[in-house]
FITI-271171 format. One record per residue: residue in three letters; x, y, z of N, C-alpha, C in turn. Coordinates in steps of 0.02 Angstrom, whole numbers, plus 50000, padded with zeros to 5 digits. Atoms other than C-alpha are relative to their C-alpha. Example, Ala and Ser with C-alpha at 12.3 -4.5 7.8 and 13.67 -1.06 7.14 Angstrom:
// residues 2
ALA500454994150000506154977550390500455006050000;SER499584994149997506844994750357499615005550037;
//
This chain:
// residues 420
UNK500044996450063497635849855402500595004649990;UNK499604994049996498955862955451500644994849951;UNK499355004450062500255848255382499894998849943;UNK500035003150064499645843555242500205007749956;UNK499784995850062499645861055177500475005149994;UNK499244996750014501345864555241500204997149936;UNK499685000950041501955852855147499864999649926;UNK500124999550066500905853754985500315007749966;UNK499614993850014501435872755007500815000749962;UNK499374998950022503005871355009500484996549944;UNK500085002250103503085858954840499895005149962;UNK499994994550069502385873554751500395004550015;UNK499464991150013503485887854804500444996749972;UNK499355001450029504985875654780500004999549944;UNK500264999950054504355872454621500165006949941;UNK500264994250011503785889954571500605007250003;UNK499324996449961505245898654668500534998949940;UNK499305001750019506695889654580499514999249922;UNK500154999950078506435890654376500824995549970;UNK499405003650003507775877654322499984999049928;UNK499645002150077508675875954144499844992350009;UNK499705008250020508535857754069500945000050004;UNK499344999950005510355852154091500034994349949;UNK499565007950042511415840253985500334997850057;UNK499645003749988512075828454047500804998450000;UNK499335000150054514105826754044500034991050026;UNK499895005450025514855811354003500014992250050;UNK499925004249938515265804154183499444997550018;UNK500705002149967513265803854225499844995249937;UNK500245003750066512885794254048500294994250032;UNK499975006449991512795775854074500444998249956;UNK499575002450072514175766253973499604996149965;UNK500065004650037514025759153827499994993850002;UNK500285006749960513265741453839500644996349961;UNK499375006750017514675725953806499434997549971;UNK500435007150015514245710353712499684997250050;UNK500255003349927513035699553813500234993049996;UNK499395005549989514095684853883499354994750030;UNK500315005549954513325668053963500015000750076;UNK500154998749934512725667154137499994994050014;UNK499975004049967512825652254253499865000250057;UNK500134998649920512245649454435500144996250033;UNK499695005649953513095638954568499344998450050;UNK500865003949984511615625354619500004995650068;UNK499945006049950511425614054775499414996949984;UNK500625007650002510455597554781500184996050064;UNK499935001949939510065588954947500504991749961;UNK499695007750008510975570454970499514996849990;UNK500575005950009510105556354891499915002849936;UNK500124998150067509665567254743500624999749909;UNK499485000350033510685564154564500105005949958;UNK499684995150053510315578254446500025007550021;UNK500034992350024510635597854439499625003249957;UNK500044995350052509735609754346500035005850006;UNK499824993850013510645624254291499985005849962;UNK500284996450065509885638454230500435004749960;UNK499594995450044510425649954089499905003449972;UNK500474995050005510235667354073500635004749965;UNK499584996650033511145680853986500105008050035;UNK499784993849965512115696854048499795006349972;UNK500274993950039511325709253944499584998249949;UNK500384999550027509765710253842500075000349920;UNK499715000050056510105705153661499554996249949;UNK500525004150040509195696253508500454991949974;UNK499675005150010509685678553484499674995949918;UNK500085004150065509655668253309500464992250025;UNK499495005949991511035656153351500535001450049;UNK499514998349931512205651853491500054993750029;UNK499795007549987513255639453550500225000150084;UNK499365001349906513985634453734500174994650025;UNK499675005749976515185622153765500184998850080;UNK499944998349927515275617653940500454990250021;UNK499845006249980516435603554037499794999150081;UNK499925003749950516295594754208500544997450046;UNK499395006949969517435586954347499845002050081;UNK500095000449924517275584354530500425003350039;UNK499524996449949518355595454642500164994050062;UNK499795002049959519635587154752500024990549990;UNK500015007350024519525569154657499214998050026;UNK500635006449980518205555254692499834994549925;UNK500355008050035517285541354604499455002749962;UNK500724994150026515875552454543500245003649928;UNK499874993050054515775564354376499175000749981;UNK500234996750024514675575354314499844998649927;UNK499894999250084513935575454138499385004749971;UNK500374995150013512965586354053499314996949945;UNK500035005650030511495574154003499095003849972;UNK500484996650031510205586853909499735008850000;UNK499974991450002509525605153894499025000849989;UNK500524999650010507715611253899499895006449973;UNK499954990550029507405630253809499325002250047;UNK500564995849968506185641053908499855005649975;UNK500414992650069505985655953753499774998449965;UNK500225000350045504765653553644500355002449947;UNK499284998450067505575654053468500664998549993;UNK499275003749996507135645353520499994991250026;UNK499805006849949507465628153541500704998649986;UNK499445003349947508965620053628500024990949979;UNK499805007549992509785604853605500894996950030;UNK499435000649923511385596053716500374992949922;UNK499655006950045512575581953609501015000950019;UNK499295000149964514425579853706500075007750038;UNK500004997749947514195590353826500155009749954;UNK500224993850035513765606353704499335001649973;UNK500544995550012512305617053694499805002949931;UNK500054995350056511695623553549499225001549993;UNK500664997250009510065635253523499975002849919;UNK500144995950071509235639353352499255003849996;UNK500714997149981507685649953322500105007749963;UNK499944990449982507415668753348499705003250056;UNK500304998049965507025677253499500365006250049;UNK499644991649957507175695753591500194994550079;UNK500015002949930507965688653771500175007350066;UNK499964995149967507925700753905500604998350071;UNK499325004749959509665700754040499634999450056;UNK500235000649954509385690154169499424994749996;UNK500535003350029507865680554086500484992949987;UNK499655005450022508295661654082499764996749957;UNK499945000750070508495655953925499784991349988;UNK499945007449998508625636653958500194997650088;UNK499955005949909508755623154111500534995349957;UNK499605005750011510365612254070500134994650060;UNK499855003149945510355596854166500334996649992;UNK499405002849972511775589254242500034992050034;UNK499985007349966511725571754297500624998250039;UNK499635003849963512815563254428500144992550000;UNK500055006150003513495546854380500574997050025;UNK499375001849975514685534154462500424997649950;UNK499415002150013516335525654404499564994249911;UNK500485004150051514985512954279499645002349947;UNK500574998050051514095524854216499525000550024;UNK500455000549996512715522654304499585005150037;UNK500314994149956511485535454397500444999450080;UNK499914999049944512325540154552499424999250054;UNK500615001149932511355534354729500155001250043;UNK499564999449955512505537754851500345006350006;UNK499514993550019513355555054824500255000050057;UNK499904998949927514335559454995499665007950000;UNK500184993049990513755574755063500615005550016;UNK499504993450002514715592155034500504996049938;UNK499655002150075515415584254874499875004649961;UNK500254994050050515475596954738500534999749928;UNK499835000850092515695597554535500215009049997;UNK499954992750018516405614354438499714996449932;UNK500115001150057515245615454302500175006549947;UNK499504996750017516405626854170499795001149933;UNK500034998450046516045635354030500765001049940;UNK499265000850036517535632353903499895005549945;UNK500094993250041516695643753754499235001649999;UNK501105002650027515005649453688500045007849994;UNK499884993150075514845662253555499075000150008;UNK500654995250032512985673253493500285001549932;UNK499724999950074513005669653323500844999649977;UNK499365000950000514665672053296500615005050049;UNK499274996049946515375684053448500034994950051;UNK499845001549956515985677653577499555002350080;UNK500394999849940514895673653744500204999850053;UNK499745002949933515965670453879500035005650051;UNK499994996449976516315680454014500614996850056;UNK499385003449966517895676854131499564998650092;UNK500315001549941516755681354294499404994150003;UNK500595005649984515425668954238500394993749981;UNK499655006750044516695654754161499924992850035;UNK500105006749943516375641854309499505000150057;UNK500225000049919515135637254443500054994050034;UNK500215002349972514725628954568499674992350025;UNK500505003449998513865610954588500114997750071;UNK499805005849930513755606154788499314995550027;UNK500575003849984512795591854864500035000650071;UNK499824999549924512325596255047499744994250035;UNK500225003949948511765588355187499064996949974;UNK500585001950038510045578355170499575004950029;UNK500514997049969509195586555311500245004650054;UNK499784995649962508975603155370500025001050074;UNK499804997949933509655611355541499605004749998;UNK500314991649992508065625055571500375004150041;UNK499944995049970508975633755685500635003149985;UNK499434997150035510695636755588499985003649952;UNK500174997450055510705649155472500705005649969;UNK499384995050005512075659855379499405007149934;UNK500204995050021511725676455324500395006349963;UNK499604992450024512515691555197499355004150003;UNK500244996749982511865705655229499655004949918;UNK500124994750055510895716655087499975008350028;UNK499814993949990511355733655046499775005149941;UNK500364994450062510755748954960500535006150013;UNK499294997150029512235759054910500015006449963;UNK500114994150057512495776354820500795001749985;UNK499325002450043514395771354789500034993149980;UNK500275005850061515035759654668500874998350028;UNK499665002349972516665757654794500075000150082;UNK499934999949921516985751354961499224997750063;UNK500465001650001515225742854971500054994550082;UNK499865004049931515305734755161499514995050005;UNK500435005949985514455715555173500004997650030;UNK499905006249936514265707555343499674993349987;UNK500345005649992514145689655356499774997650066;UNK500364998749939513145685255491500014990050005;UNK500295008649981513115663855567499714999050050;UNK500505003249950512005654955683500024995450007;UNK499955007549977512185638855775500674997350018;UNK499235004249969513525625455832500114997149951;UNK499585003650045514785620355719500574997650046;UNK499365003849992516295609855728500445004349945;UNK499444994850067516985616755560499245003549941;UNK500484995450039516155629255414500735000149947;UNK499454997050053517015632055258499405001049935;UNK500554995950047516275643255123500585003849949;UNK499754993750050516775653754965499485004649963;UNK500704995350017515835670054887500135002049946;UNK500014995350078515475675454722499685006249996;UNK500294991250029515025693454645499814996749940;UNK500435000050070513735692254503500185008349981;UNK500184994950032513515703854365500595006850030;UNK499384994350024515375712854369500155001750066;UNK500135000149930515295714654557500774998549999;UNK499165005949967517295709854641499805003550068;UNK499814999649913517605705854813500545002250012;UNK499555001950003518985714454848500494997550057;UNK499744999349961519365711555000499424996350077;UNK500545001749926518645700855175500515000750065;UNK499854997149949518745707255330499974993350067;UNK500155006149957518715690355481499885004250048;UNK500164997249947517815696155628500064997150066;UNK499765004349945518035682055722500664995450003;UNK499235001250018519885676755763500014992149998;UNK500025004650014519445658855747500074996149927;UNK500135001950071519035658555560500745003049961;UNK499314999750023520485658255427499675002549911;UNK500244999850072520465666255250500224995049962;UNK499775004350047520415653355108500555001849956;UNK499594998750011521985654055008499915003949920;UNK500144996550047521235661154842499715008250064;UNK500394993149960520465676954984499275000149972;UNK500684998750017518775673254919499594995350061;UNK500585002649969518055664855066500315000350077;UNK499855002249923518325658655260499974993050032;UNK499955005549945518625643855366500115000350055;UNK499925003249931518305636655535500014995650013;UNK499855006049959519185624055594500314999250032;UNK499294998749936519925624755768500194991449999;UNK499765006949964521015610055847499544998150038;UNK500515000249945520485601456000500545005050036;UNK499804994349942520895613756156500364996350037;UNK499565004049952522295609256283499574995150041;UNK500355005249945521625592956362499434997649975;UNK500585003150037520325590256248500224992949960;UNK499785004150043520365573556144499735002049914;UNK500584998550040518995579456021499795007849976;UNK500314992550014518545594155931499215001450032;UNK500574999450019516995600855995499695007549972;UNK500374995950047515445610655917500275009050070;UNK500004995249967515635629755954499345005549976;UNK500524995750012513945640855965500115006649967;UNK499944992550012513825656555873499155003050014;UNK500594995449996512415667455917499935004549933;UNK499934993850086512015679155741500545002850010;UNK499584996550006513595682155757500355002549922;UNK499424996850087514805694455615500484998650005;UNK499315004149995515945683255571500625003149945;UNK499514997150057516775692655427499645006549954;UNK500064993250022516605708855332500285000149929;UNK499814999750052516715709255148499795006049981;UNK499744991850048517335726155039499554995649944;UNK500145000450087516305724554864499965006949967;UNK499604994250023517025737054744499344998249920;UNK500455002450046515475737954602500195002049923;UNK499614997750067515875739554405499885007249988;UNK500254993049994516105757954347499325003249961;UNK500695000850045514815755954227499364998850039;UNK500695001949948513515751954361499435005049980;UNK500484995250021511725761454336499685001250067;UNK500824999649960510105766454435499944994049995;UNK500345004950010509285753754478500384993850013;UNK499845007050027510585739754433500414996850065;UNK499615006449924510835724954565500614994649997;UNK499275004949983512275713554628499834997250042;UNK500255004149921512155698254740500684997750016;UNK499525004849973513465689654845499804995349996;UNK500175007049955513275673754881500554994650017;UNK499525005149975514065657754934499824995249957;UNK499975005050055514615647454809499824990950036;UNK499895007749951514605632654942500065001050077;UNK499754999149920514405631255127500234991650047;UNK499835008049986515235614555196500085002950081;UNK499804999349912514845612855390499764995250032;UNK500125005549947514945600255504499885000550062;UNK499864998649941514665596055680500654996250052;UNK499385003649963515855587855819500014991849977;UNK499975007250029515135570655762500064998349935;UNK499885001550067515705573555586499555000949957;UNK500474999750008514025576555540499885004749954;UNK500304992350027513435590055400499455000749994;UNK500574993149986512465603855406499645000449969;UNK500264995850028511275608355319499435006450036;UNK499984992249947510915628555363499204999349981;UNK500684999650021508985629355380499795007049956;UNK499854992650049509255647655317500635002849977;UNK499634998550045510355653555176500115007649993;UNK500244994150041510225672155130500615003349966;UNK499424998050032511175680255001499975007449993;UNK500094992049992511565698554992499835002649937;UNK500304995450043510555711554856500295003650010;UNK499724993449999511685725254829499665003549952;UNK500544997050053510585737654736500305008250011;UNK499664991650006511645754054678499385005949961;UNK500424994250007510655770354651500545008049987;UNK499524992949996511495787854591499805002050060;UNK500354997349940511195797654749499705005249947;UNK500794997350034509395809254712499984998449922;UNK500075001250067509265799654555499234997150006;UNK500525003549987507375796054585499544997049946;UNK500735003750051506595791254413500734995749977;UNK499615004449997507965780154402500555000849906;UNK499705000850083508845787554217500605001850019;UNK499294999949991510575787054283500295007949998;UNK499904994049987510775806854289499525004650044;UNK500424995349956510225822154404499785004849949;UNK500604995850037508755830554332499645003850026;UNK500884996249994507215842554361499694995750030;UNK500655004249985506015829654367500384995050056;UNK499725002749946507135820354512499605003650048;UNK500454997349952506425834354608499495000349996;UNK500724998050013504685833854529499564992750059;UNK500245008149980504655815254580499944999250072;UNK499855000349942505345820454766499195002450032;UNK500474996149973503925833254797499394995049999;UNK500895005549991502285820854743500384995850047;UNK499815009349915503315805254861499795003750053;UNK499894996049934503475817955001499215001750008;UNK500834996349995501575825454982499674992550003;UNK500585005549973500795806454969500164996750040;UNK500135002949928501615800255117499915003650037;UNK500294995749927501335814755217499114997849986;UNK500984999449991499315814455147499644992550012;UNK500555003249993498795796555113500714993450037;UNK499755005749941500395786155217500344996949945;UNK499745005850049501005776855045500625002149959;UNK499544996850056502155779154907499864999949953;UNK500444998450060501835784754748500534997549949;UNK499345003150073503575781154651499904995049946;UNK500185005050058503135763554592499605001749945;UNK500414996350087501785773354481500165002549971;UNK499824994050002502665787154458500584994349919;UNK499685003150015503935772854376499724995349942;UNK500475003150082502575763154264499625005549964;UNK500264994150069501895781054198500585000449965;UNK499284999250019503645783254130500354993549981;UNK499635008850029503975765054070500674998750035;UNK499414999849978505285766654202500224992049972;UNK500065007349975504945746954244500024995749943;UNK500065002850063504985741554060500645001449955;UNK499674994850041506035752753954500804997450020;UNK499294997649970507615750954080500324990350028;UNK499755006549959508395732854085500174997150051;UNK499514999449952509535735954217499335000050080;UNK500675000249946507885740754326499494994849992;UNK500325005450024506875727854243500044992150036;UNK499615002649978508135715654308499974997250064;UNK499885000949920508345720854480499184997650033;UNK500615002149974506445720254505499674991249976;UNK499975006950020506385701954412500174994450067;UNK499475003049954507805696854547499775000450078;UNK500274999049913507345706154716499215002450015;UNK500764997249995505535713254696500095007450010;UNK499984992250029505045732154670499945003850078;UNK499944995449946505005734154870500695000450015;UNK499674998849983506835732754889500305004749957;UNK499614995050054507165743654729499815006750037;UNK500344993749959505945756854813500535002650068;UNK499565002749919506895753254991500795004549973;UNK499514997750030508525758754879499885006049980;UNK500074993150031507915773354785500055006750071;UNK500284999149923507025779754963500835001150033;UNK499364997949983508755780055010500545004149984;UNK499294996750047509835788154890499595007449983;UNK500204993149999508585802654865499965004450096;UNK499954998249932508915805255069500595004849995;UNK499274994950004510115820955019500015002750067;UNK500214994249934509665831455203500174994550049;UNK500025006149940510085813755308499385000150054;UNK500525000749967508555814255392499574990750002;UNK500445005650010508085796555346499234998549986;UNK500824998650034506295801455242500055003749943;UNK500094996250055506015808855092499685005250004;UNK500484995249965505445825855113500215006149931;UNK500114997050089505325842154975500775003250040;UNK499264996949983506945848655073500654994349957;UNK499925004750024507675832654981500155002249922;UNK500444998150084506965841354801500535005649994;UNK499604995049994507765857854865500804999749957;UNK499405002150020509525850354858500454997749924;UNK499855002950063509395844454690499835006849933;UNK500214995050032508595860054621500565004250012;UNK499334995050005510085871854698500514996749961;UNK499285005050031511485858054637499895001049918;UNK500044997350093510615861754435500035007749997;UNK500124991950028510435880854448500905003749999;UNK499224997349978512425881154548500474996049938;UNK499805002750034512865869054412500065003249926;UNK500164996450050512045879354269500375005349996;UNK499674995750017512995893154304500794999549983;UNK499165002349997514805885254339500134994950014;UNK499775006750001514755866654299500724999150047;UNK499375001749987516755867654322499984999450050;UNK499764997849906516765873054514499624991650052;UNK500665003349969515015861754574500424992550024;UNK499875007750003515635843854513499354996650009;UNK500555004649986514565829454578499465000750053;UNK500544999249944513145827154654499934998450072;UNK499645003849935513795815254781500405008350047;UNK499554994049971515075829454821499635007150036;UNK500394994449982513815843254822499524999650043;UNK500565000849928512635836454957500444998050065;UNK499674999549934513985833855076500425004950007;UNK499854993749976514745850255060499325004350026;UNK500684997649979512885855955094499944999250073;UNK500185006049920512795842055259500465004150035;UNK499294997449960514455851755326499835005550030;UNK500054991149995513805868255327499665001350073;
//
C-alpha cells in the first residue's frame, strides 16, 4: 500500500505544485505542411513455379480521390527471355473502380483514401518470349516494375522514392533455419538512426539491396563482416568469396546471427509522432556451394517508429497534458501492472484523427507504437515511465515560459538535466 500511495502522491503534488501556462507552440515543433499525395508501390516476391505478382497500391498521404491515372512499365533486370506485363487491376475502395488497358491504370469514382490504405491489387503476369504464361521462371530472376507517371486528378502522383520496385522470384522451397534480419528501432531522432542487419545459416554467396519507405534515406552502410562487399549504387551488400588457397570449389560459410552490416537511416525533417519507416530488402539472392538458392525461412524487415522525445499523446509538440498522460501511465502500472495510454489515445481520437499514427498502427500494431512512445517519454533514463518523467516536462514549460530564447529543445533540455 505504502507504494501505491507514494506514487499516486506524488502525481498530485507534481500536478498541484507546478501551475503551468498553456504554451504555443513555435514553428520547429509544428508538423510540416502535408505535400501532394504521390503513388506507393511495394517490391513483391513469388516462390518458383508461380507466374503472377500482385502489387498493391496505396497512397503517401491521406487525400480524396475522383480521378487518377498511373502509368506503369516493365522489364527484366540483367536481360532474359521472360517480361513482365501488367495484365489487369482490381480496386479495393468502395466508390472507385479501376481499370488496366496498355499497361495503364486508371481509377474513377469518389472516395476519402486514407495513407497507406491500399487502394488497388495490380497484377503482373510473367510471360515468355510467345507470349505465353511463364512455367519455368529461374529462380532469383527479378522484374523493375516502374512507375513512368500518374497524376490525382490532375496533380501529379509520382514520387522519385517510390518511382520503381521490385519484382523477385525466389527459391521454391524454404531453408527453416536461414533467416536474415533488420533490426527495428524506436528513435527520438530523425538523424543517424543505426540498423543492424543480422544473417543466419550457410551460404556460398548472398546478395541483397535496401529500400527506405515513406521519405526514409539510407545514407550510409556500415559492413561488419570483412567478407561482404558494398554494391556499387551503396544501397546494399555482397558475399561472394573465391575458393581459398587449395581449394577447387567455393564452399558454404556458416554465420551464426551474425551483424553483418550497420545501416545510418537519416529520417525526413518533416517526420511526426507516431510516424513509421521500414527498411527492407528489396531482394535477397543466396545460394549455396551447390549453386543452389535459398530461400531464407525468416525475412524481417525493420519498423523504425520516430517519437518527439516526452511527446506522449502523440500531437507532435511538448505540452501539459504530456505530463498529465505520464502521471495516470506511471500510477496504472505501478497499481494494476498494465498500461493505460492506448485509452488514454482512443479518448482523444489520438488513433483516428492522426494519419501518421493511424498508419503506423495499420502497419506495425499499437504494441510497437506503445513500445516507442514508452520510450521517448523515458526523459530520467531509467528505462520506465515514472511521474519523475512528468517532472521533466513540467520544469522544461515553466523554464521555457519564462525565457523560450535560452531553454531551446526538449531533446537538449533533458540532457542538460541527465549531466547534472
Amino acid at each position: 500500500m505504502k507504494k501505491v500511495i507514494s506514487v499516486a502522491t506524488t502525481a498530485a503534488m507534481t500536478l498541484s505544485m507546478l501551475s503551468v501556462p498553456a504554451m504555443i507552440c513555435s514553428a520547429a515543433e509544428d508538423a510540416a505542411s502535408a505535400s501532394a499525395a504521390s503513388f506507393v508501390l511495394k517490391d513483391q516476391l513469388i516462390a518458383k513455379g508461380l507466374d503472377t505478382f500482385t502489387v498493391p497500391v496505396s497512397l503517401s498521404k491521406s487525400t480524396t480521390i475522383t480521378s487518377a491515372e498511373l502509368k506503369l512499365s516493365t522489364k527484366i533486370q540483367f536481360g532474359g527471355s521472360f517480361k513482365a506485363v501488367v495484365s489487369g487491376v482490381e480496386s479495393k475502395v468502395e466508390g472507385l473502380t479501376a481499370t488496366s488497358k496498355d499497361n495503364t491504370v486508371t481509377f474513377a469514382g469518389s472516395a476519402d483514401v486514407k495513407k497507406g490504405q491500399t487502394i488497388a491489387n495490380v497484377i503482373v503476369k510473367i510471360i515468355d518470349k510467345n507470349g505465353n504464361a511463364a512455367s519455368a521462371i529461374p529462380e532469383n530472376t527479378s522484374f523493375v516494375l516502374s512507375m513512368d507517371s500518374a497524376k490525382i486528378g490532375e496533380t501529379a502522383a509520382t514520387s522519385a522514392d517510390n518511382a520503381s520496385v521490385v519484382l523477385f522470384v525466389g527459391a521454391a522451397n524454404k531453408t527453416d533455419s536461414a533467416s536474415f534480419t533488420l533490426a527495428s528501432v524506436n528513435t527520438t531522432s530523425k538523424t543517424d538512426v543505426k540498423v543492424p542487419v543480422t544473417l543466419n545459416g550457410s551460404f556460398a554467396s548472398v546478395n541483397t539491396r535496401f529500400r527506405a519507405t515513406n521519405g526514409a534515406k539510407i545514407k550510409s552502410i556500415e559492413l561488419k563482416n570483412k567478407n561482404f562487399e558494398l554494391t556499387e549504387d551503396a544501397q546494399g551488400c555482397i558475399f561472394a568469396p573465391l575458393p581459398k588457397a587449395g581449394d577447387t570449389d567455393v564452399v558454404d560459410t556458416k554465420f551464426d546471427n551474425e551483424v553483418i552490416a550497420e545501416l545510418t537511416v537519416e529520417l525526413p525533417e518533416d517526420a511526426v509522432s507516431g510516424q513509421s519507416f521500414q527498411i527492407v530488402p528489396k531482394f535477397i539472392d543466396a545460394a549455396n556451394a551447390k549453386q543452389e538458392s535459398i530461400n531464407l525461412g525468416k525475412v524481417e524487415v525493420s519498423d523504425i517508429i520516430y517519437v518527439m522525445k516526452g511527446d506522449t499523446n502523440l500531437s507532435n509538440k511538448i505540452e501539459q497534458v504530456d505530463a498529465t498522460y505520464i502521471l495516470r501511465e506511471a500510477l496504472e502500472l505501478d497499481v494494476n501492472k498494465k498500461t493505460l495510454l492506448p485509452s488514454l489515445w482512443e479518448q482523444d481520437k489520438v488513433l483516428t484523427n492522426n494519419d501518421e499514427v493511424a498508419a503506423t498502427v495499420d502497419s506495425v500494431g499499437i504494441e510497437k507504437l506503445l513500445a516507442a512512445v514508452q520510450y521517448a517519454v523515458d526523459s530520467n533514463a531509467d528505462e520506465k515511465v515514472n511521474p519523475a518523467d512528468a517532472t521533466y516536462i513540467l520544469r522544461y514549460l515553466l523554464d521555457k515560459g519564462v525565457d523560450a530564447a535560452s531553454v531551446g529543445s526538449f531533446d537538449s533540455y533533458v540532457e542538460t538535466l541527465n549531466k547534472k
